[in-house]
Backbone bond lengths (Angstrom), bond angles and torsions (degrees), N, CA, C in turn:
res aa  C-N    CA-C-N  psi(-1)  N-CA   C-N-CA  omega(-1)  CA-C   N-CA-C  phi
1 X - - - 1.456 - - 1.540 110.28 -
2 X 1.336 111.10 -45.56 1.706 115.83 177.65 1.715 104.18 -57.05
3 X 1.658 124.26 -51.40 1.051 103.49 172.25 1.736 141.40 -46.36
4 X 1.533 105.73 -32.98 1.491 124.40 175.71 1.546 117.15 -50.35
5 X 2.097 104.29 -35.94 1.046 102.30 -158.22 1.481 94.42 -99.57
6 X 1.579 140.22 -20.51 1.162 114.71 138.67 1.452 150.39 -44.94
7 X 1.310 94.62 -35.93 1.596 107.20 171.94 1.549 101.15 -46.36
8 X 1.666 107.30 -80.22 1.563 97.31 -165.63 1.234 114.65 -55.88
9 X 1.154 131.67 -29.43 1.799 123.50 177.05 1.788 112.43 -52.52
10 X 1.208 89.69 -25.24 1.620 101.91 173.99 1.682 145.40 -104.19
11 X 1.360 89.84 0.50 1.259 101.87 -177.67 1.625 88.15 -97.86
12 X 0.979 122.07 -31.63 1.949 108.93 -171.56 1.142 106.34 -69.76
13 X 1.232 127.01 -14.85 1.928 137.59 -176.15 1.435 88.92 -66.88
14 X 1.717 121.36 -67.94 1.078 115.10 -154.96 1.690 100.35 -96.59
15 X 1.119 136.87 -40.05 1.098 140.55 172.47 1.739 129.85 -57.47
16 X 0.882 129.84 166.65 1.602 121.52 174.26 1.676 107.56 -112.64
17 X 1.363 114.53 85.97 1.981 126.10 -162.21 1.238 99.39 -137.47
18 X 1.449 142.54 32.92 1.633 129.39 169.09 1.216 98.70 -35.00
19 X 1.204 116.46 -89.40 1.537 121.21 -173.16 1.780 108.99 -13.01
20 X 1.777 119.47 -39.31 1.199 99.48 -154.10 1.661 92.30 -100.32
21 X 1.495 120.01 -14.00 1.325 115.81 -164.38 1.813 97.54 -74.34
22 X 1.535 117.16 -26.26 1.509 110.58 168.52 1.342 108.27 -84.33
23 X 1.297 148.45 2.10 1.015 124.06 164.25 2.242 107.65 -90.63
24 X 1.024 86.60 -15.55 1.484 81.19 -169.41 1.543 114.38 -65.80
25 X 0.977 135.77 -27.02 1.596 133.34 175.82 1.676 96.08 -70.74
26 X 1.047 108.69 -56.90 1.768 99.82 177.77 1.307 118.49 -95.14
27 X 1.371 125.63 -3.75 1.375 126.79 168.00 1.644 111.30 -66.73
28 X 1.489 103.34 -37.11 1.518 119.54 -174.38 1.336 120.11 -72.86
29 X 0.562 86.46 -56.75 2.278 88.28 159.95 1.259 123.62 -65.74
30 X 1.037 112.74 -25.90 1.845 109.12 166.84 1.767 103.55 -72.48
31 X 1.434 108.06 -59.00 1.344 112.94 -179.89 1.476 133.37 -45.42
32 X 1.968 93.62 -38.53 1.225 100.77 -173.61 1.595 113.83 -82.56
């Protein structure tokens, strides 16, 4: 699970995901 939540913190660095880098702090707790 800790890996997931690095992943998305990191894919918006290299990726183009605003949308997903705000969902990930609260996307991640629903999911997780």
């Amino acid at each position: 699970m800790t890996s997931k939540e690095t992943f998305t913190h990191y894919q918006p660095l290299g990726n183009s995901d605003p949308a997903h880098t705000a969902t990930a702090p609260g996307g991640l707790s629903a999911k997780a």
